[in-house]
N, C-alpha and C positions, 0 to 999 in steps of 0.2 A: 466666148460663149461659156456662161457659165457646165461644171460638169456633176458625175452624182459617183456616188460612191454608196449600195446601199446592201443593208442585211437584209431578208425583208425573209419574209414567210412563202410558198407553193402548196399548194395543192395536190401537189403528186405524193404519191407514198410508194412506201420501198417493196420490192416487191423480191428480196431478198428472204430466206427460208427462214423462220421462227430459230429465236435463242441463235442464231448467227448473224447479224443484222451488220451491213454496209450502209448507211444512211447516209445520202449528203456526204460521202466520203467519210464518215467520224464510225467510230466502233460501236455497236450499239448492241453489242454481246450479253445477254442476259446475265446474270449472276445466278447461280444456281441455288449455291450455298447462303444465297442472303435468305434470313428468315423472316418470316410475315414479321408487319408489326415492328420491325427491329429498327427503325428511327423511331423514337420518341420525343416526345417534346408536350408541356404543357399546354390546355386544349385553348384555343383560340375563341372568345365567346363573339358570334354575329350581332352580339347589341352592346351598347355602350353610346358614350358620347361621342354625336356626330359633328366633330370641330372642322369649320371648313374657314378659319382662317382667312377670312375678304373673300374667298372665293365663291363668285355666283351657282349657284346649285343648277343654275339651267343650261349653264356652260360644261360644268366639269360633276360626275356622278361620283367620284369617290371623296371618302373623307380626309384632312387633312390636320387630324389631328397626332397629338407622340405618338403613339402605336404607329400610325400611316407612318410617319414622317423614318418611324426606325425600319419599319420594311420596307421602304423607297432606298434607306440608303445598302439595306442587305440584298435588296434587287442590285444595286449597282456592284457590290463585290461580285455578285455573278455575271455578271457583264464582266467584266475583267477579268475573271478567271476564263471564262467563252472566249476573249479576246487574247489570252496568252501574255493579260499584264496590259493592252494597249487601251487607250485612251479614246485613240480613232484609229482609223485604217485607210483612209482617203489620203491618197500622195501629196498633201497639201505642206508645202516648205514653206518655212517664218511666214505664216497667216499675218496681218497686222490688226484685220480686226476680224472677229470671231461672234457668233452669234447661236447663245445656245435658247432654245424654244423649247419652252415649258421646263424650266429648268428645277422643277420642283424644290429638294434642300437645297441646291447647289451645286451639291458635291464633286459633280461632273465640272461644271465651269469650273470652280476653285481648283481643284488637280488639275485641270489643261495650263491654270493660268502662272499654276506654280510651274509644273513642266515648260511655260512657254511665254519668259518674263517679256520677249520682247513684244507681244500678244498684246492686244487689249479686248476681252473678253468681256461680251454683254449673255447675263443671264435674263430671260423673260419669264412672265408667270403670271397668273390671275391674283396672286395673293403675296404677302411677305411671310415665307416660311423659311429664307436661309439663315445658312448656320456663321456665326462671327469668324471672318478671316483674316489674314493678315497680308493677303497677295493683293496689293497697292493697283491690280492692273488687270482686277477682276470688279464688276459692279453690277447691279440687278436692277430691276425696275418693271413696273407691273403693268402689264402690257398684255392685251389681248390678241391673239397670232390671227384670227378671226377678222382683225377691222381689215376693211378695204385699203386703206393708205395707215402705211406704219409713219413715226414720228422721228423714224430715222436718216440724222443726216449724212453717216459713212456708209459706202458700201461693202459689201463682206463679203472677205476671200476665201472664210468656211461657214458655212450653218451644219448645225449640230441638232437633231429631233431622235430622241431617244422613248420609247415607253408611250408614246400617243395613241394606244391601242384604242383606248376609248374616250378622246378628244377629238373635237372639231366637226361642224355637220357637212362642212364641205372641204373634205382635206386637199383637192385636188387645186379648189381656189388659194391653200393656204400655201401649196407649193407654188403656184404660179405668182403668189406676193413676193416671197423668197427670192423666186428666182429675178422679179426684176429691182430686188435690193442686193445683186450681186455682183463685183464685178467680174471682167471676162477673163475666163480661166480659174474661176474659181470653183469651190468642190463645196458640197452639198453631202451628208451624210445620215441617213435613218436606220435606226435600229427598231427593230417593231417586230414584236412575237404575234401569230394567229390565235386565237381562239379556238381555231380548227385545227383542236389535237389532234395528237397520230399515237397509234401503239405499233409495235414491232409484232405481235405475234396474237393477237383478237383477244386479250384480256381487259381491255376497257370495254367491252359489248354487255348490256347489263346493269351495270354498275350504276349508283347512284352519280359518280361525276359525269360520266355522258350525261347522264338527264341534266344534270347541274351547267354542265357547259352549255347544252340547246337554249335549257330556260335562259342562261346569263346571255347567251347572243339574241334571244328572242326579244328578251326586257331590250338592250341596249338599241335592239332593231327599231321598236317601238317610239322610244327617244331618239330617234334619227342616228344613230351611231351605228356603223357595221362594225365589230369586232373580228373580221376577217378581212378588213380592207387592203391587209399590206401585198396580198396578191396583185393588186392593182397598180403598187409604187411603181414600177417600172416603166409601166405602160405610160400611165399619166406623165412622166417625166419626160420619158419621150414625146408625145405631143407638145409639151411646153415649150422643149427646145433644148434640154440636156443632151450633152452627146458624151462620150466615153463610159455608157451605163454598164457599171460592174452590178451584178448581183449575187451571192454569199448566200448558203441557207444553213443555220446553224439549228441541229436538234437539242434542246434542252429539257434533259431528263426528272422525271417528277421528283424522284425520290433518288437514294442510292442502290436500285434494282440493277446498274448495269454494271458488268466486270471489268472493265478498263477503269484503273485506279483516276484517271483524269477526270472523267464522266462520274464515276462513282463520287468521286468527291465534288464535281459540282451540281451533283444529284439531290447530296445531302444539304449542302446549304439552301437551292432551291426548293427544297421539303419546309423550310422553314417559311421563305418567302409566300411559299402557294397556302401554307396555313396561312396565315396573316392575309391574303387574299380572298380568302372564304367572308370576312370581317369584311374587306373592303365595297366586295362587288352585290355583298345582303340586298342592297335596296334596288340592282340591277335585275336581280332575281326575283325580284318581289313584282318586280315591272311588268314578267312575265305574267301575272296571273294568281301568283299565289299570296296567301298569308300571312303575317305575319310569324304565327306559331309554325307555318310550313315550312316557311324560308329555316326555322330555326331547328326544325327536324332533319330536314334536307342538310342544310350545314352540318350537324352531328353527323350524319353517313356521312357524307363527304368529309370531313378533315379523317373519319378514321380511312376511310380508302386513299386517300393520300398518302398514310404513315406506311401504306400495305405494298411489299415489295414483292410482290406477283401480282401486282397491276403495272406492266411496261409499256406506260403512257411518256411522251414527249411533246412540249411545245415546240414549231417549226418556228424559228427566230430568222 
């Protein structure tokens, strides 16, 4: 029977005293000394060209054009640094075949396939947006995770779903395909951040990114997506038939607001990611109700309270 292995997002929050923060077991100690404003970075503009690259606009909401394509793969150094360097974290020994879903650049597949020559590593995706490589025993093909019968004929002894925050209108069908293209004993692995931030001490109450975040779950609610679904992974997987369910909940910090040099530094890279996200999720926000020129006001507060390091917001990962 196949098993899971997942990071997934909760609901709960810490209830641990302000600028001392124990979260999920990770240090989430304020920084005192960090000053407003003190990440910078060139402003991120909410319009531009909307490159979606084969990709059906009724399927997947963001864009998928260079801009996207460079902050998908800056999303993944953050993933890796969250991960302590790892790839995966499911006890899965010489996989033979591997199956990454929605494997956007690639990046992910290619690193497993170079770390895992004996592997033969399938990337899927709605589009052809990966990057040229040279690991012989990695391959991609555009496949919708969506259709009721896949067109595959090995069964796989890892699946790999990374970043599916806002795919798929019924994820629960998309794990139960999964699961019976697996075979037994095999591991099954999701990494999925909420939408439903957290702050450490009520400094996100107010602020233009709460509104920003409501509207962004509101629009995506609309187009059938829940951006909080990964509360759900575990459950749903257990109904299917997973057994051995590990679940992990990793806080990932907006900016570099927190003092633990670990966190602090993967505060700051993700400051850049969550800019380039303001860009991405525009037309998710606009689903909501508003305008064009609002969406683009709204963006403006919002990227500056992102840079702002006395907002001690985290995505639950």
């Amino acid at each position: 029977m196949p098993r899971l292995r997942n990071n997934v997002a909760s609901g709960t929050s810490s209830s641990s005293p302000p600028h001392m923060t124990l979260t999920h077991g990770y240090n989430l100690e304020v920084d005192t000394n960090a000053s407003e404003n003190a990440c910078s970075t060139p402003s991120e503009n909410a319009s531009g060209e909307d490159g979606h690259d084969g990709y059906q606009q009724e399927s997947y909401f963001l864009p998928h054009d260079i801009k996207e394509q460079s902050r998908l793969d800056s999303q993944h150094a953050v993933s890796l640094l969250l991960l302590d360097g790892r790839l995966a974290t499911a006890p899965v020994e010489s996989p033979e075949h591997v199956l990454d879903i929605g494997t956007g650049t690639g990046i992910w597949a290619i690193q497993y396939a170079e770390k895992n020559p004996a592997s033969k590593v399938l990337g899927t995706d709605l589009g052809e947006i990966q990057r040229n490589h040279s690991a012989r025993n990695c391959s991609f093909v555009i496949h919708d995770a969506q259709e009721a019968s896949w067109p595959f004929v090995q069964k796989f002894d890892y699946v790999h779903l990374r970043y599916m925050i806002s795919c798929f209108d019924n994820p629960r069908a998309v794990l139960q395909t999964a699961f019976d293209h697996m075979r037994p004993g095999g591991w099954i692995e999701l990494y999925d951040p909420s939408a439903e931030v957290k702050d450490v001490d009520g400094t996100l109450d107010g602020t233009a990114l709460k509104r920003w975040f409501t509207l962004m779950m509101d629009g995506a609610r609309s187009a059938g997506r829940d951006l909080g679904k990964a509360k759900y992974y575990k459950h749903w997987l257990d109904e299917i038939g997973f057994v051995e369910i590990c679940e992990r909940i990793i806080p990932l910090p907006s900016n570099s607001w927190p003092k633990e040099p670990k966190m602090k530094a993967i505060g700051r890279l993700n400051m850049h990611v969550n800019l380039g996200l303001t860009r991405a999720v525009a037309k998710l926000v606009g689903l909501a109700g508003l305008s064009d020129s609002e969406v683009e006001e709204l963006t403006t507060q919002v990227q500056g309270e992102m840079r702002d390091t006395s907002i001690h917001f985290y995505w639950p990962v």
